[in-house]
FIDOLUM-679552 format. One record per atom (N, C-alpha, C, CB): atom name; residue in three letters; residue number from 0; x, z, y. Coordinates in steps of 0.001 Angstrom, whole numbers. Each point is the difference from the previous one (the first is absolute). Glycine has a CB too. Example, Ala and Ser with C-alpha at 12.3 -4.5 7.8 and 13.67 -1.06 7.14 Angstrom:
// FIDOLUM-679552
atomo,residuo,num,X,Z,Y
N,ALA,0,13190,7800,-5690
CA,ALA,0,-890,0,1190
C,ALA,0,900,0,1200
CB,ALA,0,-1892,1246,-1173
N,SER,1,1542,-1966,2223
CA,SER,1,820,60,1190
C,SER,1,-770,730,1090
CB,SER,1,1184,-2145,-628
END
This chain:
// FIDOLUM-679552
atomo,residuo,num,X,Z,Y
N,UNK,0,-169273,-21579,58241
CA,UNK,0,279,-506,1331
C,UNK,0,-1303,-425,629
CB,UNK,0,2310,-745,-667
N,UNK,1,-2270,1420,1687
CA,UNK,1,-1619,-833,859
C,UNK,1,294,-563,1398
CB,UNK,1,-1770,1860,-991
N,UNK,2,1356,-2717,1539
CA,UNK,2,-3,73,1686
C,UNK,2,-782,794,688
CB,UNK,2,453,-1948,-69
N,UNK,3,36,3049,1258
CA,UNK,3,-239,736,817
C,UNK,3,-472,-924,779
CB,UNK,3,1365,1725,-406
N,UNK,4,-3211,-827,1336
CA,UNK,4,-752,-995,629
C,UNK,4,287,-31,1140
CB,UNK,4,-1519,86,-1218
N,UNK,5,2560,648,1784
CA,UNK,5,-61,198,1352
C,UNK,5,1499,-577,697
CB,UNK,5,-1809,2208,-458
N,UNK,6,1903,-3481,-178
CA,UNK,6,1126,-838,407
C,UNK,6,-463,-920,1174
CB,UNK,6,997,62,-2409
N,UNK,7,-104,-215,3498
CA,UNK,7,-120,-1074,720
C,UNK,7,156,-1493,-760
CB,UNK,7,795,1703,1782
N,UNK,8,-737,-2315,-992
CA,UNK,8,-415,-1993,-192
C,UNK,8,1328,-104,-426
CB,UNK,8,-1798,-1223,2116
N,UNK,9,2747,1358,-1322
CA,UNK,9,1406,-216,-23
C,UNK,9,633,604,-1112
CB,UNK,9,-29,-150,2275
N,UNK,10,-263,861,-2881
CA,UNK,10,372,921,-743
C,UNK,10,-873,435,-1616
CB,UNK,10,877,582,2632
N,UNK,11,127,7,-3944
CA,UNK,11,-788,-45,-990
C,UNK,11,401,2165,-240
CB,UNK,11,189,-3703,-1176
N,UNK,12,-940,4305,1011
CA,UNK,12,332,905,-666
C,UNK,12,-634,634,-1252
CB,UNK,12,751,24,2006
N,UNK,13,411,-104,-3119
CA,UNK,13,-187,261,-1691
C,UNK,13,441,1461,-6
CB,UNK,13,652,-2538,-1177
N,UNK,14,-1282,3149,240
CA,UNK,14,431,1061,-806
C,UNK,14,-129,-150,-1512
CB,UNK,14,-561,1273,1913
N,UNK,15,2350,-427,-2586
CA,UNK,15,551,-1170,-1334
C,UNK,15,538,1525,-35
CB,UNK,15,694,-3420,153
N,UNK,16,-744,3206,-1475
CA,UNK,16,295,881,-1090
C,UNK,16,1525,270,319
CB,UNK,16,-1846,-940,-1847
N,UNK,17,2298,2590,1786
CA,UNK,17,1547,238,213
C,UNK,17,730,1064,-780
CB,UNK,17,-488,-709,2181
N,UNK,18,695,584,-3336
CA,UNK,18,-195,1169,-794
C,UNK,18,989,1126,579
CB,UNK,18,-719,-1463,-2145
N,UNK,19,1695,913,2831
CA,UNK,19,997,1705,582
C,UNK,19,-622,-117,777
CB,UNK,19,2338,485,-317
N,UNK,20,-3250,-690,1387
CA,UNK,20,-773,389,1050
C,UNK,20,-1035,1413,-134
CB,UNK,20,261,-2650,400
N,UNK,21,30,2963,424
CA,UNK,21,-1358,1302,-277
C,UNK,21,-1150,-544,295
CB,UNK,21,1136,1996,691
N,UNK,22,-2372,-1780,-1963
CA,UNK,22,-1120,-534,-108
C,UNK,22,122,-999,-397
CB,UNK,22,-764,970,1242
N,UNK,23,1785,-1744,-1847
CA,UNK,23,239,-1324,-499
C,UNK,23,-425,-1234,753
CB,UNK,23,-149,1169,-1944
N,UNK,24,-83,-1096,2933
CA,UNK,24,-380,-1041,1239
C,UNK,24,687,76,902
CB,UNK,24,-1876,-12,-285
N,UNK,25,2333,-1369,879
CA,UNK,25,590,-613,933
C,UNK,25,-688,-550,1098
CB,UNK,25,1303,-252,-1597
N,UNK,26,-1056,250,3092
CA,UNK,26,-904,-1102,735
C,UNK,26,662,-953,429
CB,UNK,26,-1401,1351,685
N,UNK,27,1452,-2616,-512
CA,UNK,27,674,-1383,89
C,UNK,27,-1074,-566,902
CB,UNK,27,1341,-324,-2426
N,UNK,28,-289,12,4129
CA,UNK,28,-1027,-754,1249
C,UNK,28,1367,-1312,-344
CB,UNK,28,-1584,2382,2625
N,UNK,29,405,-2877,-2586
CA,UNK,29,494,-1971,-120
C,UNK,29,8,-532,1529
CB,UNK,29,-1526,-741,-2566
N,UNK,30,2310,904,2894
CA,UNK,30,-208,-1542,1414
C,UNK,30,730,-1518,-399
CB,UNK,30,368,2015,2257
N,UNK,31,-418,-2201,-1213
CA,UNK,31,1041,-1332,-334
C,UNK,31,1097,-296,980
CB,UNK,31,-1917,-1107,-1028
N,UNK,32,2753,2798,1181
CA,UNK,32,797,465,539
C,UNK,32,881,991,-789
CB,UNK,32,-1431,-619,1743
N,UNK,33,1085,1144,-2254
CA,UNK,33,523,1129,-1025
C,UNK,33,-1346,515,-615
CB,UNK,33,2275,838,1407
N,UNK,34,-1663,69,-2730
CA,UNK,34,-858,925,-1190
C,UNK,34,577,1127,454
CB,UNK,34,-351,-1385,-2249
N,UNK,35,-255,2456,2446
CA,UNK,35,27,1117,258
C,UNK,35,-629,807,-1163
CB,UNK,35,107,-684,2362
N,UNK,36,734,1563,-3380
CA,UNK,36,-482,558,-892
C,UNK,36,116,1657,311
CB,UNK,36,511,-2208,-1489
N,UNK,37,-1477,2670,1218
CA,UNK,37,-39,2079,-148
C,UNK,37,-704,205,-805
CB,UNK,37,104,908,2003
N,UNK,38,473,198,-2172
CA,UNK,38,-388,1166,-1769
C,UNK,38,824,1382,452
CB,UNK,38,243,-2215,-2574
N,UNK,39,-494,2839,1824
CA,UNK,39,176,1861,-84
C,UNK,39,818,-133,-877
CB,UNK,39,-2118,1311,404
N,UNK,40,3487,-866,-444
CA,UNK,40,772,439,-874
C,UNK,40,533,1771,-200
CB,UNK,40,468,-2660,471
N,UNK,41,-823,3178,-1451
CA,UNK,41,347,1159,268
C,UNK,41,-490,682,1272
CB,UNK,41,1703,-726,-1339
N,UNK,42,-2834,428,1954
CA,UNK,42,-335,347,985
C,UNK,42,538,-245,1121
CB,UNK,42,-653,1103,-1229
N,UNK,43,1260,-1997,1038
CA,UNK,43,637,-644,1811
C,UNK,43,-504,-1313,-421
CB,UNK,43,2683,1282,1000
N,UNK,44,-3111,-1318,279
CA,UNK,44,-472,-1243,182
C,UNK,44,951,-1175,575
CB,UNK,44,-2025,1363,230
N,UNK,45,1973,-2443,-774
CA,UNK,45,655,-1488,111
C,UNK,45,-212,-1102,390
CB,UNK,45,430,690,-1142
N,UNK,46,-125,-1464,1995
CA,UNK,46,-131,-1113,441
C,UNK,46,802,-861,351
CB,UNK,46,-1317,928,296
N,UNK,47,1078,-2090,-768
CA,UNK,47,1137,-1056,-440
C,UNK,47,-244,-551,566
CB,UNK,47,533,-62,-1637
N,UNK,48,51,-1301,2574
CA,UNK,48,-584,-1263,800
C,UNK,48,934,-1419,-232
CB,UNK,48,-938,1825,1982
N,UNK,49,738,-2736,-3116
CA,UNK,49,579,-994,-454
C,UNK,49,-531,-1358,661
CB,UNK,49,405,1444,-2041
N,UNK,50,862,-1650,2969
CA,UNK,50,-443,-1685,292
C,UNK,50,-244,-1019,-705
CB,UNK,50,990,389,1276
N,UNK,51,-1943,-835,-896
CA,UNK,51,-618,-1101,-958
C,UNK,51,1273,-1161,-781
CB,UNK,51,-2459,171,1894
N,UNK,52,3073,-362,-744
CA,UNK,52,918,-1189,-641
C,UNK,52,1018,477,-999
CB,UNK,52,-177,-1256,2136
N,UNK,53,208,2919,-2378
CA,UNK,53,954,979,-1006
C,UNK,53,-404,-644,-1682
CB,UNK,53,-172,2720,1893
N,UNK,54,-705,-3149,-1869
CA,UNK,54,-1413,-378,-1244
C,UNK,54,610,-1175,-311
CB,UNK,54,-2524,897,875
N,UNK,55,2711,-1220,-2011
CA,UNK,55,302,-1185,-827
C,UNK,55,-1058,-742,25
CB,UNK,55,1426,975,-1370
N,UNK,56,-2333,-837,1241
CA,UNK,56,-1283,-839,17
C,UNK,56,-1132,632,-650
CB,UNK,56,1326,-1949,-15
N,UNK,57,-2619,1337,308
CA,UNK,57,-1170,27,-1041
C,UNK,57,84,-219,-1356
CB,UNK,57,-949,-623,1646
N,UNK,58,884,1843,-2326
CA,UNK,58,41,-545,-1704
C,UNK,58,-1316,115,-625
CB,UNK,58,2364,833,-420
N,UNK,59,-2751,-1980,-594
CA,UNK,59,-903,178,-654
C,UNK,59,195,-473,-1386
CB,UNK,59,-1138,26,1993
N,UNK,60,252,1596,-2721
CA,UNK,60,427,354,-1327
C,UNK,60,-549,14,-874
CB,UNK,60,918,822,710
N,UNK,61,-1093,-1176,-2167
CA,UNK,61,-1132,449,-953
C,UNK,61,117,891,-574
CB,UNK,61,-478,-1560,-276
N,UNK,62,-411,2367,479
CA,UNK,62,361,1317,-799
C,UNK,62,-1657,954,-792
CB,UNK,62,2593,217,2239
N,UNK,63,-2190,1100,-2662
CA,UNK,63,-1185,128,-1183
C,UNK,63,-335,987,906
CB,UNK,63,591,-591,-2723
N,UNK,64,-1862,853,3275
CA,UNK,64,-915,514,1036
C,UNK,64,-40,1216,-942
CB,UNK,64,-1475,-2109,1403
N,UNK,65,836,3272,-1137
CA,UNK,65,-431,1473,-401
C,UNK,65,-950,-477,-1161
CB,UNK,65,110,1502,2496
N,UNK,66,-632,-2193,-2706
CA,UNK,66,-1230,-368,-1086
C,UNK,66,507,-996,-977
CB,UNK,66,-1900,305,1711
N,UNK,67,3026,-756,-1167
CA,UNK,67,995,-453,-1539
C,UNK,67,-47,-1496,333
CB,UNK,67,-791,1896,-2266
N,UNK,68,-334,-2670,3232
CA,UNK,68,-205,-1347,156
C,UNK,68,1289,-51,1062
CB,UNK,68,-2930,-443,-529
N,UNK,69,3135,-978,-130
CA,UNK,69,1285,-622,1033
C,UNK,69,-1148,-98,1666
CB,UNK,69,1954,-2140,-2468
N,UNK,70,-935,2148,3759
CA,UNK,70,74,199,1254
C,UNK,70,1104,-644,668
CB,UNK,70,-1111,1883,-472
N,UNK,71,466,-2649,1785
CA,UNK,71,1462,-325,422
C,UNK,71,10,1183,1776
CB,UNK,71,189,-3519,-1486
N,UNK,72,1347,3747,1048
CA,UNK,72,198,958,1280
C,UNK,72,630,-783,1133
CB,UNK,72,358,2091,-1461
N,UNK,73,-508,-1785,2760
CA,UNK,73,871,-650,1148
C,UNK,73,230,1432,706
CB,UNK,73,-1086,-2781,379
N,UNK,74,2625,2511,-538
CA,UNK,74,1031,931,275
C,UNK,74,809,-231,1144
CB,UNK,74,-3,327,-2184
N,UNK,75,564,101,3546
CA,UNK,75,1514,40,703
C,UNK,75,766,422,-917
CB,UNK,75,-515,495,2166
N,UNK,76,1683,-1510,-2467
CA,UNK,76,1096,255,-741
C,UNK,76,994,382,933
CB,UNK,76,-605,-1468,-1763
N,UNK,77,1549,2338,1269
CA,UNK,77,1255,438,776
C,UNK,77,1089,378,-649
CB,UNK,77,-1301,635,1439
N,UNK,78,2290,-740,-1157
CA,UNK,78,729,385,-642
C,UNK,78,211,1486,-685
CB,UNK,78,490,-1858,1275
N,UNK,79,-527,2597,-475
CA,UNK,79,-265,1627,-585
C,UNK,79,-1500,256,-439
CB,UNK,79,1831,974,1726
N,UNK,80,-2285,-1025,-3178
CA,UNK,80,-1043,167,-267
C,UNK,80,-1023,798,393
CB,UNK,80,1147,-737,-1144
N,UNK,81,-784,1859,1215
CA,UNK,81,-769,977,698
C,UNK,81,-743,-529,1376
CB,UNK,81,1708,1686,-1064
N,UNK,82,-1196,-2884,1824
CA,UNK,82,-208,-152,1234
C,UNK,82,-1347,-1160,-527
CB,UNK,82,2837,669,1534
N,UNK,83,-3090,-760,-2726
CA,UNK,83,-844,-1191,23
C,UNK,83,-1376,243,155
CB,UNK,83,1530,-993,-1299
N,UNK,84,-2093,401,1752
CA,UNK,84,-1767,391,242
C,UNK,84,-774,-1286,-429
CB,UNK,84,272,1653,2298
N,UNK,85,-1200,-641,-3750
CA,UNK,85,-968,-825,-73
C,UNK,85,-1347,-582,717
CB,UNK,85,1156,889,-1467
N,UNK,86,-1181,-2144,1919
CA,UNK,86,-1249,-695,879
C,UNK,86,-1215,380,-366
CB,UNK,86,1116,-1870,294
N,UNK,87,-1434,1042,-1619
CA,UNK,87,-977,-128,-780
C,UNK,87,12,-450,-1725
CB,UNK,87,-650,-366,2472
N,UNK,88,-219,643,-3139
CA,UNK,88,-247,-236,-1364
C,UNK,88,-1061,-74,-182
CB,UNK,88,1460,797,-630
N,UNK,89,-1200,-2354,284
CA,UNK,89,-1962,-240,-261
C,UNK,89,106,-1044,-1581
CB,UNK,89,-1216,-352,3496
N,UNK,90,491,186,-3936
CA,UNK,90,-640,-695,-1236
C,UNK,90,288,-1694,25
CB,UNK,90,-2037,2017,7
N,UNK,91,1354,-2262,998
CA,UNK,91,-254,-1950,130
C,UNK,91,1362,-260,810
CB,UNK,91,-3143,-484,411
N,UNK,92,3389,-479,-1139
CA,UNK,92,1325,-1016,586
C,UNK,92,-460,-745,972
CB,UNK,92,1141,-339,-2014
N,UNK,93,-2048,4,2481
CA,UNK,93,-242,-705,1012
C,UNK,93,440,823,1117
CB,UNK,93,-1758,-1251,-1082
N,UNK,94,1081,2416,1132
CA,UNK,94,70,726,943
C,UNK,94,1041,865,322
CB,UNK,94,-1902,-362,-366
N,UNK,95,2368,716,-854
CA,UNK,95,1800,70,428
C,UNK,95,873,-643,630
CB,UNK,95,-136,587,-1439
N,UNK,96,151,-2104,940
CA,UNK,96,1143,-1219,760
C,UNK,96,-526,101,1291
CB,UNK,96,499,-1942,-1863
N,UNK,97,-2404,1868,2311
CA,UNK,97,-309,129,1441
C,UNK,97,602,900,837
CB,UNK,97,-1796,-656,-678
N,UNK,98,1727,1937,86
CA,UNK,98,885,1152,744
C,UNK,98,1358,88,121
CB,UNK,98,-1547,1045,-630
N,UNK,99,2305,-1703,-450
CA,UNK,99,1290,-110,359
C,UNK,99,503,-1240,873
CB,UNK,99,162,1296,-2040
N,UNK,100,-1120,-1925,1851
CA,UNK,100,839,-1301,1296
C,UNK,100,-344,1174,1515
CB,UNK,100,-1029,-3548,-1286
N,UNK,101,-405,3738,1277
CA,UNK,101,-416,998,975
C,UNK,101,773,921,690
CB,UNK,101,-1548,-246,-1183
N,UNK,102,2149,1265,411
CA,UNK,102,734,1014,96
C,UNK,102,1519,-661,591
CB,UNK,102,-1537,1427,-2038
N,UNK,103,1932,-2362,1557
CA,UNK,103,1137,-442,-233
C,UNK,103,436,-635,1406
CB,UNK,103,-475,-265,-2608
N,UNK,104,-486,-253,3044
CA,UNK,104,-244,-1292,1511
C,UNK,104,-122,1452,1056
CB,UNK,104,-2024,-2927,-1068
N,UNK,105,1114,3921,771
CA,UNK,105,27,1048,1165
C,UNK,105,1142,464,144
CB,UNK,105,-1971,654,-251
N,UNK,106,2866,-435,-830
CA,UNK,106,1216,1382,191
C,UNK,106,1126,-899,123
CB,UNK,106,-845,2208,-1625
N,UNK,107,670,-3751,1373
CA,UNK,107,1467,-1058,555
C,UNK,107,514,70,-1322
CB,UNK,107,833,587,2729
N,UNK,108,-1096,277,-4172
CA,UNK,108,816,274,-919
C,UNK,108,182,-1553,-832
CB,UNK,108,-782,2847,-8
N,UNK,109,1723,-3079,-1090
CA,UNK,109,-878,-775,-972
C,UNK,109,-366,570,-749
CB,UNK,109,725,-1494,145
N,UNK,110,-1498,463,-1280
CA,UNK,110,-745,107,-1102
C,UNK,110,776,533,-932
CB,UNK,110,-1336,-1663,531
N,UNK,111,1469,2312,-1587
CA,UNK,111,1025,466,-1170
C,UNK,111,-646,57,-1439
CB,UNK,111,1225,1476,1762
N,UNK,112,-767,-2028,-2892
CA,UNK,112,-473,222,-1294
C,UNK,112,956,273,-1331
CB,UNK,112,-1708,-1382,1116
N,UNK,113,1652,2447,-963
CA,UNK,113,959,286,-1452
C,UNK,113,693,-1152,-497
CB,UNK,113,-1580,1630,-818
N,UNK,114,2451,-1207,6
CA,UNK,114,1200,-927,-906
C,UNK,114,-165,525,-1028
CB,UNK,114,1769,-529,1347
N,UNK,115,-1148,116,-2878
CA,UNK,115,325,215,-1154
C,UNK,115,971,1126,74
CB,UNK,115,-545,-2280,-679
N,UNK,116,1393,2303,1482
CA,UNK,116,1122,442,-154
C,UNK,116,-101,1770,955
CB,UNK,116,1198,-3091,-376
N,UNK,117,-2283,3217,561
CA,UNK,117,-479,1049,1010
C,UNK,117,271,194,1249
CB,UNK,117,-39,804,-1570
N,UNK,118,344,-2025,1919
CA,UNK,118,85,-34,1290
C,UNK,118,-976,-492,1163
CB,UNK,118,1899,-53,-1104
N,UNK,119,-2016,-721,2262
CA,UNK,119,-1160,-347,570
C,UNK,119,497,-1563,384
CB,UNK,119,-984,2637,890
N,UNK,120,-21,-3759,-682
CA,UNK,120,153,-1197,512
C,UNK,120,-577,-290,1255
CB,UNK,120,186,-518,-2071
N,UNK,121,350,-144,2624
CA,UNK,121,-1064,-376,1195
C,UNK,121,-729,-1085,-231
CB,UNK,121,1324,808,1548
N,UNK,122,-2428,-1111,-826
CA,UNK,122,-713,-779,-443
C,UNK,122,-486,-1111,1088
CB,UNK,122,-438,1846,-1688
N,UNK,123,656,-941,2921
CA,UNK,123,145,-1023,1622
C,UNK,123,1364,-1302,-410
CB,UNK,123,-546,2749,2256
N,UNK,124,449,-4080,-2416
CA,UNK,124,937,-362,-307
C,UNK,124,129,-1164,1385
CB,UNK,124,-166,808,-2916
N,UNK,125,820,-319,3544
CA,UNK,125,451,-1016,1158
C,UNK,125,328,-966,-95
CB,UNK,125,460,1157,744
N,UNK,126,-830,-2061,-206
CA,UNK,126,765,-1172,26
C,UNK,126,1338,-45,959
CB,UNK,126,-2282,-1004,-569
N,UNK,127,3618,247,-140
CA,UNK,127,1028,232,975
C,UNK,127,11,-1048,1041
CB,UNK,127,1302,1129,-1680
N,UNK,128,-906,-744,2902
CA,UNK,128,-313,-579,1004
C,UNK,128,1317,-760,346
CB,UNK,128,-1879,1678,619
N,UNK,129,2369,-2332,211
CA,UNK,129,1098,-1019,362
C,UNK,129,8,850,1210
CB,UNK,129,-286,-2661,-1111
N,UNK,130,1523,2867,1628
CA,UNK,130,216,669,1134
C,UNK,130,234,-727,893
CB,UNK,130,589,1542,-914
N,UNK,131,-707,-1454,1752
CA,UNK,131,-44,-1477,1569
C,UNK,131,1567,454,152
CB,UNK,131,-2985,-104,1994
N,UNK,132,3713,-1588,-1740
CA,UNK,132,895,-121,617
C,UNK,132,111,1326,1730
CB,UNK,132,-261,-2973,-1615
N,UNK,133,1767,3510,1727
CA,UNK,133,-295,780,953
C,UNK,133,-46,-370,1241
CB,UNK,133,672,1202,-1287
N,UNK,134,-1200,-781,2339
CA,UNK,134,-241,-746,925
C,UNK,134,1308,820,1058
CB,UNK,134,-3054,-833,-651
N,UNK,135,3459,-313,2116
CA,UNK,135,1309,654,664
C,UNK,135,-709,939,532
CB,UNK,135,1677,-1757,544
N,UNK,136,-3152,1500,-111
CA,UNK,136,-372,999,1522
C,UNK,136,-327,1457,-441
CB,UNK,136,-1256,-2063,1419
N,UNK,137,1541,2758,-2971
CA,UNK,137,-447,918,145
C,UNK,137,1039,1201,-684
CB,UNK,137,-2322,-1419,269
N,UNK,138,3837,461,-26
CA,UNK,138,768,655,-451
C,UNK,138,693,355,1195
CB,UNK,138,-83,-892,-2201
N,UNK,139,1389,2299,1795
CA,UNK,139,295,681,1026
C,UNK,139,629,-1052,1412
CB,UNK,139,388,2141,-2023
N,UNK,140,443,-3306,1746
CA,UNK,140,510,-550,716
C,UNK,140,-732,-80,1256
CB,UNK,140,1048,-869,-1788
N,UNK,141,-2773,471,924
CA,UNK,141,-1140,-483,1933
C,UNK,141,297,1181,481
CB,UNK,141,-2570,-1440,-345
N,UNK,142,3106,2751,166
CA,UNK,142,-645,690,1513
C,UNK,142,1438,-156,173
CB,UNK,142,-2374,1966,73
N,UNK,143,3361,-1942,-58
CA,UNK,143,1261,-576,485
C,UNK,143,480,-1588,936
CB,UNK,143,110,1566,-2172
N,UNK,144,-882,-2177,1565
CA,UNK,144,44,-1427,766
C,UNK,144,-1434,-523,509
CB,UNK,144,2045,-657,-1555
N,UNK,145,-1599,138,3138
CA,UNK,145,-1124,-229,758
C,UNK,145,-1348,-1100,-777
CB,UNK,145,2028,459,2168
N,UNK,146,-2962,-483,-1855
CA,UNK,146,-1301,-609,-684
C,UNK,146,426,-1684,-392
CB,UNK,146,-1926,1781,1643
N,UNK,147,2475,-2017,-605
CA,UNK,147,416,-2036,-265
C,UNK,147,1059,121,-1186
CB,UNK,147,30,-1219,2962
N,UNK,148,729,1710,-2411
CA,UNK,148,1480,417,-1349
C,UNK,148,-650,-125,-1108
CB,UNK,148,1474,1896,990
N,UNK,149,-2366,-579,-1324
CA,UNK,149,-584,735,-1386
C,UNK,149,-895,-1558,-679
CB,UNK,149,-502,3311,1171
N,UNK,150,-153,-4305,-537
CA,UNK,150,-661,-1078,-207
C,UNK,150,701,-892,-468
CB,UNK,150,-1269,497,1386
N,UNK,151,2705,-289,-559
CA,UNK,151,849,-1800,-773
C,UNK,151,-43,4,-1268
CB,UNK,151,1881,-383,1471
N,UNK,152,-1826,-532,-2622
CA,UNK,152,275,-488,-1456
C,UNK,152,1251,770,485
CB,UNK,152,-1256,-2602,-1095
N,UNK,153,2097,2557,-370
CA,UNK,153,1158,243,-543
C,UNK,153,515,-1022,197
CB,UNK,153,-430,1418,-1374
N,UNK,154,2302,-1368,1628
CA,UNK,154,967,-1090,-426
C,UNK,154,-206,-269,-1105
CB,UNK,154,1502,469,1178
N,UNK,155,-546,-1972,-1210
CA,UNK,155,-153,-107,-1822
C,UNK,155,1317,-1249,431
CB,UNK,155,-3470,503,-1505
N,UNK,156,4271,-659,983
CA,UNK,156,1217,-760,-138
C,UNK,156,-82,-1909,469
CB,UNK,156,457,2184,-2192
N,UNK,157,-1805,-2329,2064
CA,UNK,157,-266,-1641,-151
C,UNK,157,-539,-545,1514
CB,UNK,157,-816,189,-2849
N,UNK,158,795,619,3474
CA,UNK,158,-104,428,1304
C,UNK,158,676,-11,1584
CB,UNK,158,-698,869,-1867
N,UNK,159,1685,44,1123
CA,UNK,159,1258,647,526
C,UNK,159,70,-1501,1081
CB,UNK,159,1475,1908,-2493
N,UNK,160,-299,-1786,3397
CA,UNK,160,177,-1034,1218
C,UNK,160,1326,-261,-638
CB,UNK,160,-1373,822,2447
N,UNK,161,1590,-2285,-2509
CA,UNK,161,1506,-446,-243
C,UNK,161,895,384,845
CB,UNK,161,-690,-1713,-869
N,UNK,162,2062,1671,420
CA,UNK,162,1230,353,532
C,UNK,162,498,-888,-571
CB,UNK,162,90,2132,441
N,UNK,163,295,-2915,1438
CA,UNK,163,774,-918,463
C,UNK,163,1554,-81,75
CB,UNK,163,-1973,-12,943
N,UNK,164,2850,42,-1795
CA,UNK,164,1086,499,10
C,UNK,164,684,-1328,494
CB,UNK,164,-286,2020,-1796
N,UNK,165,1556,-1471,2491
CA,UNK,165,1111,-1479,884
C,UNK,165,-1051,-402,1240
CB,UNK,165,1390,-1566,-2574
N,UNK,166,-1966,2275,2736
CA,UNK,166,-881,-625,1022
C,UNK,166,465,332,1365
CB,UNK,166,-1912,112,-1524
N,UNK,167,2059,-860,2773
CA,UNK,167,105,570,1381
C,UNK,167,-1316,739,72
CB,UNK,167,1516,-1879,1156
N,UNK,168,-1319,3247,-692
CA,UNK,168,-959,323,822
C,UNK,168,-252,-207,1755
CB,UNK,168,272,1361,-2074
N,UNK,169,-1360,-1414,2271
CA,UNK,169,-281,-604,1544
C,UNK,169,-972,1633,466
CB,UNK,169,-295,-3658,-451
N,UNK,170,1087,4066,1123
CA,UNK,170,-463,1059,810
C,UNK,170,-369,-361,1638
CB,UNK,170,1487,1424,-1738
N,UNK,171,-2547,-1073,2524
CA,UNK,171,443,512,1263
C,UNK,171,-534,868,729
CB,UNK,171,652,-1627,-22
N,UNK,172,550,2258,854
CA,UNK,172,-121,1464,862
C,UNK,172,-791,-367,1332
CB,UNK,172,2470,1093,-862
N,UNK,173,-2594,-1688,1549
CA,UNK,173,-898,-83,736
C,UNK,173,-956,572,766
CB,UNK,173,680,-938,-1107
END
C-alpha cells in the first residue's frame, strides 16, 4: 500500500492490494464525504462510492507486517469486508494512536479496537448527557396557538378559581 502524490488537501488517495482485481491493485480516494474505490475486474472496470457514515469506524489493529515484525494497521471497518480500506501501517505506537484520533476527528468516525471475541469496540466513550426538560415553544402546538397563549405556564389544580356553590349570582345587562 502506498499514498498516491497527486491528492488534494481535502482528500487522501491509497493504492492497496486486491487480489481478484486485475493487477492486484485497487485505488481508494478518501474524503470526508465518501471513499470511492476502483479496480479492473475481468476487464471491466469498477467503481464503488461508500458514504462515509456507511463505516463503522476507525479500526486499529496489531498485526504481523510482511517481515514478520508486529505492525499496527488503521483500517475503515465496515460491515461487508471487502468494503474495508486500509489507512495506514506503521511500526511506532505513538504514531499510530496520533493518526487514529487524526483520521477519526476528520471522517466524524469513532475510534475502534478489536475484542477477544472477534469483534470490534469502540473506544470514543461518551459521556451520557441529561436531556433538557422539553420546552412548550418548540413543540407543534406554538405554530397553532398565538405567541402570548404559547408563553402562559401550564394549569396545575392548586390554582384553579373556586366554585362558589348556593351562591346568588349578581349579573347586569346594562
Amino acid at each position: 500500500m502506498f499514498e498516491a502524490s497527486h491528492a488534494r488537501a481535502d482528500e487522501a488517495v491509497l493504492v492497496q492490494r486486491d487480489w481478484r482485481a486485475d493487477g492486484g491493485a485497487r485505488r481508494v480516494r478518501v474524503t470526508s464525504s465518501d471513499i470511492l474505490i476502483s479496480r479492473r475486474f475481468g476487464g471491466v472496470k469498477m467503481r464503488i462510492s461508500v458514504p462515509v457514515p456507511a463505516y463503522q469506524g476507525v479500526l486499529l489493529d496489531l498485526v504481523a507486517a510482511e517481515t514478520g515484525e508486529p505492525c499496527y494497521r488503521l483500517s475503515l471497518a465496515h460491515r461487508d469486508r471487502d468494503l474495508d480500506v486500509v489507512l495506514a501501517e506503521v511500526e511506532d505506537e505513538d504514531i499510530a494512536t496520533g493518526a487514529w484520533a487524526d483520521w477519526a476527528d476528520w471522517l466524524g468516525l469513532p475510534r475502534l479496537a478489536p475484542t477477544e471475541e472477534g469483534g470490534v469496540a469502540d473506544m470514543d466513550l461518551p459521556l451520557p448527557a441529561a436531556r433538557p426538560a422539553p420546552r412548550r415553544g418548540a413543540s407543534s402546538v406554538r405554530r397553532r396557538r398565538p405567541r402570548f397563549l404559547a408563553c402562559r405556564k401550564t394549569g396545575d389544580a392548586a390554582r384553579q378559581a373556586a366554585v362558589h356553590a348556593g351562591e346568588r349570582e349578581i349579573i347586569s345587562y346594562e
